[in-house]
C-alpha positions in Angstrom: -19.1 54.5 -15.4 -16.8 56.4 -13.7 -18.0 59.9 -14.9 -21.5 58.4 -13.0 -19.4 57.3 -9.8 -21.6 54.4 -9.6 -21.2 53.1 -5.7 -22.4 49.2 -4.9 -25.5 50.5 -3.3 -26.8 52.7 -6.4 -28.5 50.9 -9.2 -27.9 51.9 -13.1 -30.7 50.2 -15.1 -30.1 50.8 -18.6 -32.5 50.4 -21.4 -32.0 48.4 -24.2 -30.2 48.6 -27.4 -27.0 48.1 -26.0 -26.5 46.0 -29.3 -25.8 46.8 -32.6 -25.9 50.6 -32.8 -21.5 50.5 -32.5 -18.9 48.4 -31.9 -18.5 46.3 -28.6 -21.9 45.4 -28.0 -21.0 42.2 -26.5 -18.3 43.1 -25.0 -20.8 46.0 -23.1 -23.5 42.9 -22.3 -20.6 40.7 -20.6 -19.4 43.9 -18.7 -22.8 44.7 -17.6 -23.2 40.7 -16.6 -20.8 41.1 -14.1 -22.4 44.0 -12.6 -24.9 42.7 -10.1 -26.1 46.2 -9.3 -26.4 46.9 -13.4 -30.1 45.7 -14.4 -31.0 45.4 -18.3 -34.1 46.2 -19.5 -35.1 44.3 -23.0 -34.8 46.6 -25.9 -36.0 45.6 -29.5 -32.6 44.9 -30.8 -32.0 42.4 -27.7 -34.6 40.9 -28.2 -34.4 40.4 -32.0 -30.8 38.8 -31.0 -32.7 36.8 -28.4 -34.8 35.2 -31.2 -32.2 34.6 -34.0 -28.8 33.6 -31.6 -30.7 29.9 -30.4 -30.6 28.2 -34.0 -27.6 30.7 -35.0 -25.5 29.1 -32.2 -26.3 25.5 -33.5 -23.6 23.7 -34.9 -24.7 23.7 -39.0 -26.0 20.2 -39.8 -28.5 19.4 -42.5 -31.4 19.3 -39.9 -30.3 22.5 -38.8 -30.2 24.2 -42.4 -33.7 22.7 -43.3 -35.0 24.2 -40.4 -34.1 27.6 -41.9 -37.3 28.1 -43.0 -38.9 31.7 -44.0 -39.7 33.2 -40.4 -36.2 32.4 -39.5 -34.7 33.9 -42.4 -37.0 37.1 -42.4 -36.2 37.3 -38.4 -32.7 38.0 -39.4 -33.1 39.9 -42.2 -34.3 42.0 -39.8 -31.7 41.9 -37.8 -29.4 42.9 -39.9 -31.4 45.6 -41.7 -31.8 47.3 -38.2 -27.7 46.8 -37.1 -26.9 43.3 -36.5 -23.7 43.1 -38.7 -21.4 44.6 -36.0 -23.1 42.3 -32.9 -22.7 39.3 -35.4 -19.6 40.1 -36.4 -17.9 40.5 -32.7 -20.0 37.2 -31.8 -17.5 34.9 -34.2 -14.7 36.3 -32.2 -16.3 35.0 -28.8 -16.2 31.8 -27.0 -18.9 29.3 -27.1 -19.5 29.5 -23.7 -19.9 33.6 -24.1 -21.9 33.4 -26.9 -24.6 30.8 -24.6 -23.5 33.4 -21.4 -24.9 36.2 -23.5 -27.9 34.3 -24.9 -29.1 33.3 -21.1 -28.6 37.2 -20.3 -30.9 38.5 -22.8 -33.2 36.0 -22.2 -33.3 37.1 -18.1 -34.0 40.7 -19.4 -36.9 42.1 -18.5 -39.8 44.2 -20.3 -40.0 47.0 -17.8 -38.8 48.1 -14.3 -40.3 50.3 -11.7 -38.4 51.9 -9.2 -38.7 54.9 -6.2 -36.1 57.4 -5.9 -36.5 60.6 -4.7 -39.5 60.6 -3.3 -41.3 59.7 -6.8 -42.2 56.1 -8.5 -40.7 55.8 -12.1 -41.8 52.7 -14.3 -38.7 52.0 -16.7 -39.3 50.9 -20.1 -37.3 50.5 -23.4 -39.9 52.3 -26.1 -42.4 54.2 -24.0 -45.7 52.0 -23.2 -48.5 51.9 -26.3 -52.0 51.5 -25.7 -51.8 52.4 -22.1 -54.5 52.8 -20.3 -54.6 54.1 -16.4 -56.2 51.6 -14.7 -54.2 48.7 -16.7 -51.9 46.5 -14.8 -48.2 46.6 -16.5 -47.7 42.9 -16.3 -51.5 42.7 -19.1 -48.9 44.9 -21.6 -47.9 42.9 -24.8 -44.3 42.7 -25.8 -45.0 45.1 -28.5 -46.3 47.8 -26.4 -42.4 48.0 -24.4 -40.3 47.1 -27.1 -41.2 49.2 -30.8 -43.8 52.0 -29.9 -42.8 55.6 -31.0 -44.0 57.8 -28.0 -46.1 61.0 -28.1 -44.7 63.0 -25.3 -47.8 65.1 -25.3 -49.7 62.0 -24.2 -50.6 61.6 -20.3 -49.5 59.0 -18.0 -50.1 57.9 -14.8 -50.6 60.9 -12.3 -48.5 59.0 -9.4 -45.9 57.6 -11.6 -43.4 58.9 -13.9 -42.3 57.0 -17.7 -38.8 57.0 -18.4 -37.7 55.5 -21.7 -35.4 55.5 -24.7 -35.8 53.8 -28.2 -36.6 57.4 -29.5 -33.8 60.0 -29.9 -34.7 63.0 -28.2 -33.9 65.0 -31.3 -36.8 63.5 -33.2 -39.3 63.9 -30.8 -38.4 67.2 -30.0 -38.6 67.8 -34.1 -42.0 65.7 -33.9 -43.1 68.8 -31.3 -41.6 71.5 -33.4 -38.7 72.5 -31.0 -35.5 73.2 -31.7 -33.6 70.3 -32.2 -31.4 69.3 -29.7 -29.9 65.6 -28.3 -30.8 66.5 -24.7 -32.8 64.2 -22.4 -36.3 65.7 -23.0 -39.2 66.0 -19.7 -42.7 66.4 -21.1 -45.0 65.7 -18.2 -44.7 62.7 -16.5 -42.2 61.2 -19.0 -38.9 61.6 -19.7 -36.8 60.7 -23.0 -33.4 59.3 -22.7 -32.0 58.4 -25.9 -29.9 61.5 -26.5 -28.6 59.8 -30.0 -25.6 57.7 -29.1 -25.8 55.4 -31.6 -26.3 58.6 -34.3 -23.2 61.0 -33.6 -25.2 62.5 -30.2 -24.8 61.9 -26.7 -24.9 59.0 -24.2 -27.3 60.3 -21.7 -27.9 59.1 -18.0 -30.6 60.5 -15.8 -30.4 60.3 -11.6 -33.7 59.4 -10.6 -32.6 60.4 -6.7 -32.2 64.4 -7.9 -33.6 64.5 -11.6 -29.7 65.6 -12.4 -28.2 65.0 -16.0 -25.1 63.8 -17.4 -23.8 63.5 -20.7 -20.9 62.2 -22.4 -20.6 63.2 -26.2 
């Protein structure tokens, strides 16, 4: 944040998988609550929290353990598998009330953004956007198509608006293209891949939509 300079009239919209790749997930969501000019967008890893924390935040009763039944159970499986331990972990050190604080927060995220800076109109999503199609409003997307596509950055977009996203690190696209690899924030088109590998020994990446500039932090 301040490497960024972020002033009250910018915006930083960040997006997604703020969880569960490190330590201090929560602790990132409660800073980023207090941040009215900070706007989420829903990643998969959010939103696989958002599914599991309603009945994992329930005091344990017998009603409560019956209704463990198989989707519950396989929804956190998956949780886990993909790097829940750590968000779990730091939740039992939370209050109640910051547990139900964080819970409301993911649940307010949204699928995508769109935004105009610089003279150009981005649309802001956590995965890319699947099955697109030019003429198709964003708000007839499925949750799917935001939230667990793996992009081509070969494919074409929109010719008036630019894709930014993350979910992918940069490195395996670029691999997926036969480049060299590198954990730089990669333009193909009108996209742009931001996930420069954090959560994998890279970079934390951040793009200014205003001039195109980049800045990382290793």
């Amino acid at each position: 944040m301040s490497a960024i300079d972020l002033r009250p009239d910018d915006a930083l919209y960040v997006l997604g998988d703020v969880i569960d790749r490190g330590p201090d997930g929560c602790q990132l969501l409660l800073d980023m609550m207090g941040r009215p000019n900070v706007i989420p967008v829903l990643g998969n890893h959010e939103f696989t929290a958002a599914v599991c924390l309603p009945w994992l935040l329930e005091e344990v009763t017998d009603r409560s353990l019956a209704d463990l039944d198989d989707t519950r159970l396989a929804a956190l499986q998956e949780w886990i598998v993909n790097g829940g331990g750590p968000t779990l972990r730091e939740l039992q050190g939370l209050s109640r009330a910051e547990r139900e604080d964080i819970l409301d927060y993911l649940r307010e995220m949204e699928l995508y953004a769109e935004a105009e800076a610089g003279g150009r109109n981005f649309v802001l999503t956590h995965a890319g956007l699947d099955h697109f199609s030019p003429d198709k409003p964003l708000e007839d997307y499925a949750l799917e198509d935001f939230l667990f596509c793996r992009p081509k950055p070969e494919e074409d977009f929109w010719s008036d608006r630019h894709l930014v996203y993350g979910h992918t690190p940069t490195r395996l696209l670029r691999a997926q293209m036969g480049q060299p690899l590198s954990d730089d924030i990669l333009h193909c088109g009108q996209q742009t891949a931001i996930d420069c590998g954090c959560g994998f020994d890279g970079k934390l990446g951040c793009l200014c939509l205003d001039t195109m500039e980049e800045l990382y932090l290793e």
